[in-house]
C-alpha positions in Angstrom: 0.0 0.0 0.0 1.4 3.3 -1.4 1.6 6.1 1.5 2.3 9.2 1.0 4.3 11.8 4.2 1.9 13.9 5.9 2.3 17.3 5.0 0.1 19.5 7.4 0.5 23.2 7.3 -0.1 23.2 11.0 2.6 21.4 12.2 5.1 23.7 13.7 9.1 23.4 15.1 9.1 23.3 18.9 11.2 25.5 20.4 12.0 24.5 23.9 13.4 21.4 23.0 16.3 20.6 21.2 17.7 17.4 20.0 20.3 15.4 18.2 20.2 13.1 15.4 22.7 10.6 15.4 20.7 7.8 14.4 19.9 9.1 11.2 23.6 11.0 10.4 25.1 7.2 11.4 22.8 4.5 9.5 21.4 6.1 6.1 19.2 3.3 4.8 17.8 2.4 7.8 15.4 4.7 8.5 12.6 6.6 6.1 12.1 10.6 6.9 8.4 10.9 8.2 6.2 13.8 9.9 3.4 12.7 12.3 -0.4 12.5 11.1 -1.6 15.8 12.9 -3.4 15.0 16.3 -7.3 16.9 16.0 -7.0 17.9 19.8 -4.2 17.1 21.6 -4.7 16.9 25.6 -2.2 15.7 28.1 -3.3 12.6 30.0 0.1 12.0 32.1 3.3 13.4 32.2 6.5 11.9 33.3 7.9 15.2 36.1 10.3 12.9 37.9 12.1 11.6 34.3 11.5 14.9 32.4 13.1 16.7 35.4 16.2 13.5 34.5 16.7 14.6 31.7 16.7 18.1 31.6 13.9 18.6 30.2 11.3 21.5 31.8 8.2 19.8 32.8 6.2 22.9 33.2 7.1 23.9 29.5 5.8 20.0 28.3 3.1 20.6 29.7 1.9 23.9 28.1 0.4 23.8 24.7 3.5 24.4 22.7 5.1 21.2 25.0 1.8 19.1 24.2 2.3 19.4 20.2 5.7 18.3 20.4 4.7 15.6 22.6 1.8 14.1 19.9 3.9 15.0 16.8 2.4 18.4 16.4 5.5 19.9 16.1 8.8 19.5 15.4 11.9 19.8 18.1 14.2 22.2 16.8 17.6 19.5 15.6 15.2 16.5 15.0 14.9 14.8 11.7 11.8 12.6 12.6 12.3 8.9 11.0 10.7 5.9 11.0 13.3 3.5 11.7 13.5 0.0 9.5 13.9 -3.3 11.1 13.2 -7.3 10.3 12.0 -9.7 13.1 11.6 -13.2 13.7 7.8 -13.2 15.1 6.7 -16.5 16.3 9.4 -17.9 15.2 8.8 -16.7 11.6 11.0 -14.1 9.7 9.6 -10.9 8.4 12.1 -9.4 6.4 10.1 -6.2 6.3 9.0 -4.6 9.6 10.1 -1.0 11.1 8.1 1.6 12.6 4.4 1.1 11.2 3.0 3.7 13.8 5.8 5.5 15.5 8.6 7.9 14.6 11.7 8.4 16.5 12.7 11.8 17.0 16.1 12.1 17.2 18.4 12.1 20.9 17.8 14.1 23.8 20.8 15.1 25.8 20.8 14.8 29.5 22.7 17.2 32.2 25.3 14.6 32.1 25.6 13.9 28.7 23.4 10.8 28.7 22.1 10.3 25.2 18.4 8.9 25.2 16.3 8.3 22.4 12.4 10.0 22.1 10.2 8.0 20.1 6.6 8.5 19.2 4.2 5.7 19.3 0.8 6.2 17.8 1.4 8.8 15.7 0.2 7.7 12.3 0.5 5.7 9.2 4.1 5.6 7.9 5.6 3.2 4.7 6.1 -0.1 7.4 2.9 0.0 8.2 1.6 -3.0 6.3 -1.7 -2.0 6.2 -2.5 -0.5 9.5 -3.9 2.7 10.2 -0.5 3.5 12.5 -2.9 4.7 15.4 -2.7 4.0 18.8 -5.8 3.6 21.4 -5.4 5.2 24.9 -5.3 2.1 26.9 -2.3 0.0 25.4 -0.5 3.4 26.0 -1.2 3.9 29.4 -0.5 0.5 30.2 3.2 1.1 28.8 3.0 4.3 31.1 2.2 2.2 33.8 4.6 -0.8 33.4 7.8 0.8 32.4 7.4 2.9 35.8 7.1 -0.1 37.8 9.6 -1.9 36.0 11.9 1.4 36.6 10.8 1.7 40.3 11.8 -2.5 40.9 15.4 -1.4 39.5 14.7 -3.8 36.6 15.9 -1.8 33.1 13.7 -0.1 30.6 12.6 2.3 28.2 10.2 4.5 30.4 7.4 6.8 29.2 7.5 10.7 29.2 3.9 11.6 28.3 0.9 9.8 27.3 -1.2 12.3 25.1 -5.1 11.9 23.7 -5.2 12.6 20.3 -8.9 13.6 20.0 -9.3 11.2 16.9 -11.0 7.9 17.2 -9.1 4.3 17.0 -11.1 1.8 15.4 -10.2 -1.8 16.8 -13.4 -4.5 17.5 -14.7 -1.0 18.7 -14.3 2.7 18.4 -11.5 4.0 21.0 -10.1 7.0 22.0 -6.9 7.6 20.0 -3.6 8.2 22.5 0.2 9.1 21.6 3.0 7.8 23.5 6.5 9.6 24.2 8.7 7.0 24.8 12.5 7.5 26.3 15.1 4.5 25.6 19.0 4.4 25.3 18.0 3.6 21.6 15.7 1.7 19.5 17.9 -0.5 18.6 16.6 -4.1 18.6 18.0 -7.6 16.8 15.7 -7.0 14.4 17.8 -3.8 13.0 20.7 -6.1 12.1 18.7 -8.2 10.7 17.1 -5.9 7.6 20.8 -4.6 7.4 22.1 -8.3 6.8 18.5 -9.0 4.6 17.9 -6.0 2.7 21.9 -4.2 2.3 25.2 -5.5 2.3 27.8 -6.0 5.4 29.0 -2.6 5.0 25.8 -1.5 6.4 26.1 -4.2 9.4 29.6 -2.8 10.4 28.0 0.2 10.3 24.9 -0.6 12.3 27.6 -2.5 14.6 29.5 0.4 14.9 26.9 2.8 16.2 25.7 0.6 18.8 29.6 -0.1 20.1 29.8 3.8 20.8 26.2 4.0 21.9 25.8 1.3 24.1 29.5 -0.4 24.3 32.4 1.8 23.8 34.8 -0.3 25.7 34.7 -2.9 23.2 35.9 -1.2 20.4 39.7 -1.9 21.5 39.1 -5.2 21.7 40.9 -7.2 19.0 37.6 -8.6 17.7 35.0 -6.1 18.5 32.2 -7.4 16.9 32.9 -10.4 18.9 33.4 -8.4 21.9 29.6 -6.1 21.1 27.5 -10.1 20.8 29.1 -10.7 24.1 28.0 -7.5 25.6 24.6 -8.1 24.3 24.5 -11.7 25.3 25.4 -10.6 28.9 23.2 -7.9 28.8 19.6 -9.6 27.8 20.5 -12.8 30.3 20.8 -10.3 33.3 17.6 -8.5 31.9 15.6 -11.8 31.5 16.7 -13.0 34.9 15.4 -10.1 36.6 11.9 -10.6 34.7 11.9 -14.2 36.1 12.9 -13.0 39.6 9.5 -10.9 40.1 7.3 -13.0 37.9 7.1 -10.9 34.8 6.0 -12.1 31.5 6.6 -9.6 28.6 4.5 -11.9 25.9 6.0 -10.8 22.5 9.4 -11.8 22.4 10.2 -11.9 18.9 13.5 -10.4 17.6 12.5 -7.0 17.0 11.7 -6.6 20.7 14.9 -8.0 22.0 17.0 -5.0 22.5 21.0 -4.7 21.8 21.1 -2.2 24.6 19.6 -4.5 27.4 16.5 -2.8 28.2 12.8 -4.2 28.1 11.0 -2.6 25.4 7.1 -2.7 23.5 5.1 -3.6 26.9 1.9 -5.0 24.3 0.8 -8.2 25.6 2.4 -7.9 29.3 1.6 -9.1 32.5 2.7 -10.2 36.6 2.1 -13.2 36.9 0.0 -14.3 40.0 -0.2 -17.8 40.9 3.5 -19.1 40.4 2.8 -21.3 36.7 5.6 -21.5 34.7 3.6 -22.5 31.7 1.7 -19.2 32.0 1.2 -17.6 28.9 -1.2 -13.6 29.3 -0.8 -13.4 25.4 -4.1 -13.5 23.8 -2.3 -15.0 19.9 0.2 -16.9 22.0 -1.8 -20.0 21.0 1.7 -22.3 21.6 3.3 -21.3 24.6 6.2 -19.9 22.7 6.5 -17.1 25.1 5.5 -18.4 28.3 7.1 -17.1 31.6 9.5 -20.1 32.1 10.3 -20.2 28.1 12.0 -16.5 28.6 15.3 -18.1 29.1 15.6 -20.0 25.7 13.7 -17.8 23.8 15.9 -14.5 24.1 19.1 -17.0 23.8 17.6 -17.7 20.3 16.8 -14.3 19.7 20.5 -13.6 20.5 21.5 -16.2 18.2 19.7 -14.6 15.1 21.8 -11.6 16.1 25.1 -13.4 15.8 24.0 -14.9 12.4 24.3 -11.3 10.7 27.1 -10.5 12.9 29.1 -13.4 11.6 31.0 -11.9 8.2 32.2 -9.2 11.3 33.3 -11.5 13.3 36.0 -13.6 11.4 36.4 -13.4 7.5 36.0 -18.0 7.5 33.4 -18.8 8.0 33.7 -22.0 10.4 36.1 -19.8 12.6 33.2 -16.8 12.7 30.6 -19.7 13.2 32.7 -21.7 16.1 33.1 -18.0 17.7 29.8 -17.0 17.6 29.1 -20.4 19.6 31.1 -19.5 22.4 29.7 -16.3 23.0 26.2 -18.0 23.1 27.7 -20.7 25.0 27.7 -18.1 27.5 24.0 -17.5 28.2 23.7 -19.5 31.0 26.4 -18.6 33.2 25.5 -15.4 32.6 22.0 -15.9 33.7 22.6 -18.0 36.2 24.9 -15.6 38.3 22.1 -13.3 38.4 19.4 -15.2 39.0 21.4 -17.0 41.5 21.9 -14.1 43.6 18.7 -12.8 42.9 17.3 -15.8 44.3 19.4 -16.1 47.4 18.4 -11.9 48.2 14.9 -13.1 47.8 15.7 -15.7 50.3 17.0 -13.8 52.3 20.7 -15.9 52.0 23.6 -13.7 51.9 26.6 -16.2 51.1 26.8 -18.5 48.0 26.3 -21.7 48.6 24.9 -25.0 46.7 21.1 -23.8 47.0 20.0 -25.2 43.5 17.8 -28.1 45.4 16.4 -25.8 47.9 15.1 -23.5 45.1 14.4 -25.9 42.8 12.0 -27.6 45.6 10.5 -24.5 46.7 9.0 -23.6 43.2 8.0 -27.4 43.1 5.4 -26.8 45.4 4.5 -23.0 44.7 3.6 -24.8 41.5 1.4 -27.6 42.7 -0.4 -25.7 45.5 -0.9 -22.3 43.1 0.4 -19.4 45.5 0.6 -16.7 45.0 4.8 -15.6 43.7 4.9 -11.8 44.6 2.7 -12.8 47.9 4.7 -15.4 49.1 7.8 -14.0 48.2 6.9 -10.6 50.5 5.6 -13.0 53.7 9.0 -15.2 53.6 10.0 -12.1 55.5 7.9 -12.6 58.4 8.8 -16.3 58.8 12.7 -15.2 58.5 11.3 -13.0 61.8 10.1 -16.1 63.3 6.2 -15.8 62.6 5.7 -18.2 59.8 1.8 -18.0 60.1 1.2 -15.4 57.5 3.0 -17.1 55.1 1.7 -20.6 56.2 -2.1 -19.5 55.6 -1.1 -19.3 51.6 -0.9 -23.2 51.6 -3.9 -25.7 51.1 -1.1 -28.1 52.8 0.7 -26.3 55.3 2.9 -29.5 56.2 4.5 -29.0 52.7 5.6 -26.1 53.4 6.8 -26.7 56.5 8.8 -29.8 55.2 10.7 -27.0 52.8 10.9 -24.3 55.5 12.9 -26.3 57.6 15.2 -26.6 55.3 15.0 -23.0 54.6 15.5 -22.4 58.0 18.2 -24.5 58.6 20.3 -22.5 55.7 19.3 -19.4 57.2 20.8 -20.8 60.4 24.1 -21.5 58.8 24.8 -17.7 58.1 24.2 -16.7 62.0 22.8 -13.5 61.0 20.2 -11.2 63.2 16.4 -12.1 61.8 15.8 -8.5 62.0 18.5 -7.6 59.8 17.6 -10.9 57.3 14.0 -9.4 57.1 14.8 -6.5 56.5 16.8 -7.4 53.2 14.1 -9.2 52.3 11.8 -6.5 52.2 13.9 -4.3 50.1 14.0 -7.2 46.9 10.4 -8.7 47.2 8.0 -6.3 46.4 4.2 -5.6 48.0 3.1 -4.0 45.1 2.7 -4.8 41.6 0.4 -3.9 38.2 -1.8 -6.3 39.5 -3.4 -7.7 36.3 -6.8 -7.2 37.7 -5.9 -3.2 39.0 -4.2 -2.7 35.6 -7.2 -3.4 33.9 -9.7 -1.5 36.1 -7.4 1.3 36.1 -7.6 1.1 32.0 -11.0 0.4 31.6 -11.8 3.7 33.6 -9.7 5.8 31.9 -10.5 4.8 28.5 -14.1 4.8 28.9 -15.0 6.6 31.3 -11.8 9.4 30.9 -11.4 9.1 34.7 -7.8 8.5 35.3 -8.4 8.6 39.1 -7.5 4.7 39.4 -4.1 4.8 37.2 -2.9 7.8 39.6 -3.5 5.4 42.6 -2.2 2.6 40.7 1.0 4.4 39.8 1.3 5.9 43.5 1.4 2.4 44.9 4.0 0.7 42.0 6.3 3.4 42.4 7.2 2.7 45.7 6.7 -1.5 45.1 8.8 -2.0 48.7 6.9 0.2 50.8 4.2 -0.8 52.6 1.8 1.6 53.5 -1.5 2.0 55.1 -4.6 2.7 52.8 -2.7 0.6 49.9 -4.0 -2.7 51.4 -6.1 -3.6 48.2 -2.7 -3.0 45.8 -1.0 -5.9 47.6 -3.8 -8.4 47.1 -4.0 -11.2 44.2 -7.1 -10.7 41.8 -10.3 -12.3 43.4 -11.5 -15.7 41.9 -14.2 -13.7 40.1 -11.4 -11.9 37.6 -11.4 -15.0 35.9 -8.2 -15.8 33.5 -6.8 -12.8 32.4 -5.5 -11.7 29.0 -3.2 -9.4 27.3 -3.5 -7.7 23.4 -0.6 -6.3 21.7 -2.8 -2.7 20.9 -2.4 -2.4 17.4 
């Protein structure tokens, strides 16, 4: 389908913002120059203060008129070239050689106090030439729900690209009903996924994958360019990157549903929160995805998944890597080979500060036992994890009451205890480091969805405020925030996830 830029006589050049354009000086031919479809009546639903204020950025300015056009596509930041970037992806398992930005344009880079380069991306604003047949719009719950869940993955120290402003468009979504039309800001160290090297590789020539290598080693990985093989050195950085970002998913139970390559980022962050969830009962076969018909990206899949992901990446990196192509091959291997120690250390440790165990030790069995029966007795993960602390304090009775058979727990918690033992440290001070890695509060699928529902029909975004209030602060308990730390009720049924678009 033929489309052709939108060129609006109202859109204007924002001049409170300025911003860079690396991307596009760097990697010609990976990007196509775009404008945003013009929003009817732009209105700010939610603004960012605490990351705007991060990067330098005026919030009070963002949120005037002339910082609400910038923020829907309106206008254009004085420096930016707006693009929408080009990228392939495995999906499924399947190869589309032909992806990019259907409904999104990245800006260009803002530049923090410190020099920090981070990318601002719109999402939802309007048809562009990867569309494939959408109409590139965005409704204004799927936006708000990647509000919500890249500042609770943010506030559980877990990496991410993060939200600056959600805005209403004032122009209807159609989807299996009309919706209200929403653009989101988004703020990442790049947008630079697997899926870029990919269309290099498919569509150009390895000149343009050295080059695409080469802007991610000086954006994300500068210390590898001395390395005698760099390109080696950048899939090893990335390896090591995505296990220690998967490993923290699996350490609070989240699910992110749409792993395909073009989500996997080289930069380590989680990215494209569509069909995401917390899990609640501990399940690793749980699947929130509603086209996830397989399982493919089911919670305890994560670990193999993003090492195959990683392993597409290596494939276009492999004419980079050694100029024989059994030597680049065997190589490539190796770095792969790494996955799982490098998941494992931090999972590992993750698992033993959940514990509350401070010194490494064999603890693979005691683990490996405890999710045993979280499994066959369906408890609750972030709720159990949260009451361990109490038992560590020597009041196991709040914890106990999760089980339908408390003596199977108590078989595990004595050997808990016992390791706990071993480490002759004060239960007071155990707790207490407990409490600061297992969260009370989490996007509760059911608050999530009450919190969207109300603000997309009902424009009341009374319930997300709350929401956010509580997941912002996921390790503080606090009176009136009882209901935020509770599972879903029986009556929520099983829940599911869409990707928006």
């Amino acid at each position: 389908m033929d489309v052709t830029p939108n060129d609006m006589p109202n859109v204007t050049t924002a001049t409170e913002l300025h911003l860079d354009n690396w991307f596009v000086r760097d990697l010609e031919g990976m990007y196509e120059p775009w404008t945003a479809t013009v929003a009817s009546a732009p209105r700010l639903l939610v603004l960012n203060r605490a990351l705007a204020t991060e990067l330098g950025i005026d919030a009070e300015w963002l949120a005037s008129p002339d910082g609400v056009a910038t923020l829907v596509g309106n206008a254009v930041p004085a420096g930016a070239t707006p693009v929408a970037q080009a990228y392939s992806g495995h999906q499924f398992g399947g190869f589309s050689p032909r992806l990019g930005d259907g409904r999104a344009l990245l800006l260009g880079e803002l530049l923090g106090p410190e020099g920090e380069r981070r990318d601002l991306h719109l999402k939802g604003s309007g048809r562009t030439p990867f569309a494939r047949g959408g109409d590139g719009k965005a409704a204004v719950g799927p936006m708000l729900r990647e509000y919500l869940m890249g500042e609770a993955m943010h506030s559980l120290g877990i990496p991410t690209t993060r939200a600056l402003a959600v805005v209403a468009t004032g122009d209807p979504v159609v989807r299996d009903t009309v919706l209200p039309g929403a653009v989101l800001a988004r703020v990442a160290a790049s947008h630079l996924p697997v899926g870029t090297f990919q269309y290099a590789a498919a569509h150009l020539d390895t000149a343009t994958v050295r080059r695409v290598a080469d802007h991610a080693i000086a954006r994300h990985y500068p210390h590898v360019a001395a390395a005698a093989n760099p390109y080696l050195a950048l899939l090893e950085a990335v390896v090591r990157a995505q296990a220690e970002l998967v490993a923290r998913w699996m350490l609070v139970g989240f699910i992110h549903g749409v792993m395909n390559t073009d989500n996997t980022t080289i930069s380590g962050e989680t990215i494209d929160y569509g069909p995401c969830a917390f899990m609640d009962a501990y399940d690793p076969a749980t699947v929130f995805s509603s086209i996830d018909h397989g399982g493919r990206y089911a919670f305890g899949t994560q670990p193999q998944v993003v090492q195959w992901n990683l392993a597409r990446l290596a494939e276009t990196l492999l004419p980079l890597v050694h100029e024989q192509s059994d030597q680049a091959v065997e190589l490539a291997l190796e770095a792969l080979r790494r996955f799982p120690a490098d998941f494992d250390e931090v999972w590992s440790a993750g698992m033993r500060a959940k514990l509350g165990l401070a010194h490494p030790a064999d603890d693979g069995q005691l683990v490996n036992d405890l999710f045993v029966l979280l499994h066959a007795q369906q408890i609750d993960h972030t709720t159990f994890f949260r009451l361990l602390s109490s038992a560590a304090s020597g009041d196991a009775q709040p914890v106990r009451s999760l089980f339908d058979d408390p003596g199977a727990f108590e078989s595990w918690s004595a050997a808990w205890t016992d390791r706990l033992h071993q480490e002759r440290r004060p239960s007071a001070e155990v707790a207490a480091g407990m409490n600061l890695v297992n969260p009370v509060y989490i996007p509760r699928n059911h608050l999530v969805e009450e919190a969207l529902d109300a603000a997309s029909t009902h424009d009341d975004l009374a319930p997300l405020r709350r929401l956010l209030d509580a997941i912002t602060q996921p390790f503080t308990e606090r009176p009136g925030f009882e209901a935020f730390a509770e599972p879903a009720p029986a009556s929520f049924g099983r829940h599911q996830t869409f990707c928006g678009t």
